[in-house]
C-alpha beads as a LAMMPS data file, in Angstrom:
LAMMPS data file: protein, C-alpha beads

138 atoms
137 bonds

1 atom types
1 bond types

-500.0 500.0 xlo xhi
-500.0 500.0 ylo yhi
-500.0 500.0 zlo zhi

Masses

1 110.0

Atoms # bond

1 1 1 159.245 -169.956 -151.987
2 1 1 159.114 -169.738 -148.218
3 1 1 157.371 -166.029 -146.645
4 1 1 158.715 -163.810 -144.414
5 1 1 157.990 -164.820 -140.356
6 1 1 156.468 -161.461 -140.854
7 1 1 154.044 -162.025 -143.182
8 1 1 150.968 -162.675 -141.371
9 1 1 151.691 -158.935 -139.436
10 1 1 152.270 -157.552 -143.034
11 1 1 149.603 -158.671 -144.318
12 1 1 146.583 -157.647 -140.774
13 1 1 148.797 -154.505 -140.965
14 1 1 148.035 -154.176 -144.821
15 1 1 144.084 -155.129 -144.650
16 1 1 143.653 -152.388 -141.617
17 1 1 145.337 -150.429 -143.456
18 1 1 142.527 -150.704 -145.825
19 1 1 139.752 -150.746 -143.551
20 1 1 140.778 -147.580 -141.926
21 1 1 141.320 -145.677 -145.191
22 1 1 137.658 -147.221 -146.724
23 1 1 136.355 -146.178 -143.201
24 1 1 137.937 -142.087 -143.451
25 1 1 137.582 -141.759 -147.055
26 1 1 134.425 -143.457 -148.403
27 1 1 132.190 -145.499 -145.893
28 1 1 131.745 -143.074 -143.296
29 1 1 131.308 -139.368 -145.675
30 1 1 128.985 -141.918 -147.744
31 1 1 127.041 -142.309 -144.411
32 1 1 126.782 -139.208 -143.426
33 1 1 125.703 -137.729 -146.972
34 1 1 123.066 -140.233 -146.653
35 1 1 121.598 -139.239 -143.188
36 1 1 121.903 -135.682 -144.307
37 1 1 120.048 -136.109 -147.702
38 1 1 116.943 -138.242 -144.993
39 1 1 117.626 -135.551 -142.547
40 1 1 116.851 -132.773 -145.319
41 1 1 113.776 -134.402 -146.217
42 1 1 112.521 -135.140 -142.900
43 1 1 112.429 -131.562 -142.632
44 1 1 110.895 -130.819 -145.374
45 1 1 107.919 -133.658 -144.867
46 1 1 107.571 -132.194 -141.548
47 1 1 107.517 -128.194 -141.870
48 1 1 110.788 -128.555 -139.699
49 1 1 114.044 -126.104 -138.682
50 1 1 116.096 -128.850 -137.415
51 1 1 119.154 -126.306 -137.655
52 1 1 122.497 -127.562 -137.708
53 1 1 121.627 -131.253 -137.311
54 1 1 122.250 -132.501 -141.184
55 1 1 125.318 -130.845 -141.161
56 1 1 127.416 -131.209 -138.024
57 1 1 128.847 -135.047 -137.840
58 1 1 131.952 -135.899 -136.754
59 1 1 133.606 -138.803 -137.956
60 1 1 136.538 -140.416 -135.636
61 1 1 138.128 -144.016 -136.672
62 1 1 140.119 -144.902 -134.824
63 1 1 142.824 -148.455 -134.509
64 1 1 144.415 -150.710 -132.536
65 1 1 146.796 -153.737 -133.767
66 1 1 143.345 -155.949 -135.018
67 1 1 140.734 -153.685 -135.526
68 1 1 139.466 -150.202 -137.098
69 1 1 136.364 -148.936 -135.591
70 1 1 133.982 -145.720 -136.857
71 1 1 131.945 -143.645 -134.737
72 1 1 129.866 -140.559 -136.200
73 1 1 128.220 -138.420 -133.575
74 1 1 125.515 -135.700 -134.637
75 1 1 124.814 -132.719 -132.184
76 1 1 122.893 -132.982 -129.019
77 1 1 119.289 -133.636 -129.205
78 1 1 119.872 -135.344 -132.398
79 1 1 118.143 -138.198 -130.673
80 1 1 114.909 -136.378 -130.120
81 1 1 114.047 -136.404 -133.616
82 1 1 116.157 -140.021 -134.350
83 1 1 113.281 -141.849 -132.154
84 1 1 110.709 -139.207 -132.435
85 1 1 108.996 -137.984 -128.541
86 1 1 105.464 -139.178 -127.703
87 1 1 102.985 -136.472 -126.013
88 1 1 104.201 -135.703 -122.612
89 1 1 103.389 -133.136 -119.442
90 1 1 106.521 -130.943 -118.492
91 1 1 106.194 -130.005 -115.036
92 1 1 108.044 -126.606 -113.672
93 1 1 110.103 -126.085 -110.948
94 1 1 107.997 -124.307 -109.537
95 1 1 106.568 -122.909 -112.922
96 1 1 107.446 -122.229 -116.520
97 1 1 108.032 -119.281 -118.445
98 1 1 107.965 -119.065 -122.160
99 1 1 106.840 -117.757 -125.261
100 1 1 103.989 -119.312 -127.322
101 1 1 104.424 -117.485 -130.783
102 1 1 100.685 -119.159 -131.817
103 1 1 99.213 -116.899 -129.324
104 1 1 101.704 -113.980 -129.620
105 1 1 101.939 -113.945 -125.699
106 1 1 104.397 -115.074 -122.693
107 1 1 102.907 -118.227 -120.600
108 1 1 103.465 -118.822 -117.304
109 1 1 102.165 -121.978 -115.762
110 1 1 102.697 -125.036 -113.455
111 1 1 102.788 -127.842 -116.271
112 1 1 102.638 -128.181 -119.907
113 1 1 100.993 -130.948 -121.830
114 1 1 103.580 -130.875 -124.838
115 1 1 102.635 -132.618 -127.979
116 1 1 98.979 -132.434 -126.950
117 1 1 98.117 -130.980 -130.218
118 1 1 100.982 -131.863 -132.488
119 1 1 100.980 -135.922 -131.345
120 1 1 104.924 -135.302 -130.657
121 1 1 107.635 -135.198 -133.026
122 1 1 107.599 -138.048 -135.512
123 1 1 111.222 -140.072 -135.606
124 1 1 112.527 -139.371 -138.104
125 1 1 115.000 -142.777 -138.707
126 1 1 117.492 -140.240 -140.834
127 1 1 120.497 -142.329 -139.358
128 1 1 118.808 -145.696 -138.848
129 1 1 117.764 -145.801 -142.544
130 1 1 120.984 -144.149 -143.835
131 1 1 122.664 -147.381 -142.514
132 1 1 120.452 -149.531 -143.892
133 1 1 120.766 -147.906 -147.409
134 1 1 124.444 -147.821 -146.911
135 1 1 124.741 -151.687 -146.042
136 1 1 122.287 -152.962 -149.048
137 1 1 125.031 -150.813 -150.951
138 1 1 128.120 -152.794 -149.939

Bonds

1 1 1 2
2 1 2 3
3 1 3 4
4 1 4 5
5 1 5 6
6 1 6 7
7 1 7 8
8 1 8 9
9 1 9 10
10 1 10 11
11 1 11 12
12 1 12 13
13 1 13 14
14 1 14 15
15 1 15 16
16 1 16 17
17 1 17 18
18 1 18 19
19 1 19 20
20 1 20 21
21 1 21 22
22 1 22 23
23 1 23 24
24 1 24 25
25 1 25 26
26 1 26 27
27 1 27 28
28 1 28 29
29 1 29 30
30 1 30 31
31 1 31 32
32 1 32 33
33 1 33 34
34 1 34 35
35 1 35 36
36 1 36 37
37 1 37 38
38 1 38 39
39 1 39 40
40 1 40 41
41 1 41 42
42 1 42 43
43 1 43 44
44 1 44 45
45 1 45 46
46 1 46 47
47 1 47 48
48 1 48 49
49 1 49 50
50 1 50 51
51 1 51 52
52 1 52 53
53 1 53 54
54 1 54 55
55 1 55 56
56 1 56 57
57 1 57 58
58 1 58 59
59 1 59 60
60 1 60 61
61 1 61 62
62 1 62 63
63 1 63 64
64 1 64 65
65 1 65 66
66 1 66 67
67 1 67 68
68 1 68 69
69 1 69 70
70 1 70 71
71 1 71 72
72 1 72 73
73 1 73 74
74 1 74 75
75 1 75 76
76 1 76 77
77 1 77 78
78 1 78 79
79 1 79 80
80 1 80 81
81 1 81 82
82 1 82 83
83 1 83 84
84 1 84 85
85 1 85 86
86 1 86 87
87 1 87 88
88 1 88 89
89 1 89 90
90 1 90 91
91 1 91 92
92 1 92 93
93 1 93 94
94 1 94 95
95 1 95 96
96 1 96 97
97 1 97 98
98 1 98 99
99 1 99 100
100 1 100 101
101 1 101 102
102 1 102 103
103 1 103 104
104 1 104 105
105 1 105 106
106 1 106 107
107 1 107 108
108 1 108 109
109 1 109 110
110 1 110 111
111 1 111 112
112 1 112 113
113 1 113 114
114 1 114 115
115 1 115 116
116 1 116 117
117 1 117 118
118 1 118 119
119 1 119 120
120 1 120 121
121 1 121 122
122 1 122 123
123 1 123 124
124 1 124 125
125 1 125 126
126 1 126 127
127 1 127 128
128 1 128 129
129 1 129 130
130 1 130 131
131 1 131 132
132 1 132 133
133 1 133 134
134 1 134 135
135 1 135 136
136 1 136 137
137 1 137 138
């Protein structure tokens, strides 16, 4: 039996083929649905609203003749709570304006130690660990 001078294309065609429909259909939702679920109960463990965060990432595979490649992006400042923020002083330009809702009053001031009293915002390692659940799964 001899094969086709096309096999070898057939065949990287046929396995990306594959990859790309594992990638749309299973291994990325799976990811997400996993971030969400640690997302959820970061929340929870934390007295959080992290609003729309769980719920709002976009998965986009895309292909090119030898490879299929996923990218999921979550909404901006998703990264604040990824890596967690350490105390810090905000400064104003030239001052800042807000409401405090713990003392039921607008502040205005120069500078703002934030996380003074709170230590930060823990990170949270929703997507970091949903990856590392999803690979031990594979």
């Amino acid at each position: 039996m001899t094969l086709p001078d096309s096999f070898e294309d057939d065949l990287r065609a046929a396995v990306l083929d594959d990859v790309e429909q594992q990638f749309r259909d299973e291994i990325g939702s799976e990811l997400i649905d996993i971030a969400r679920d640690n997302w959820e109960a970061y929340a929870g463990r934390n007295d959080y609203d992290i609003g729309h965060i769980p719920t709002e990432a976009r998965l986009s595979v895309e292909r090119d003749d030898s490879t299929v490649s996923a990218r999921i992006e979550w909404p901006e400042l998703t990264a604040l709570f990824e890596w967690g923020v350490d105390p810090h002083t905000i400064e104003g330009n030239p001052l800042l304006h807000f409401y405090w809702e713990a003392k039921d009053q607008w502040i205005t001031t120069e500078s703002v130690n934030w996380g003074s009293e709170t230590g930060g915002i823990p990170e949270s390692r929703a997507i970091r660990d949903a990856v590392e659940q999803l690979a031990g799964g594979l």
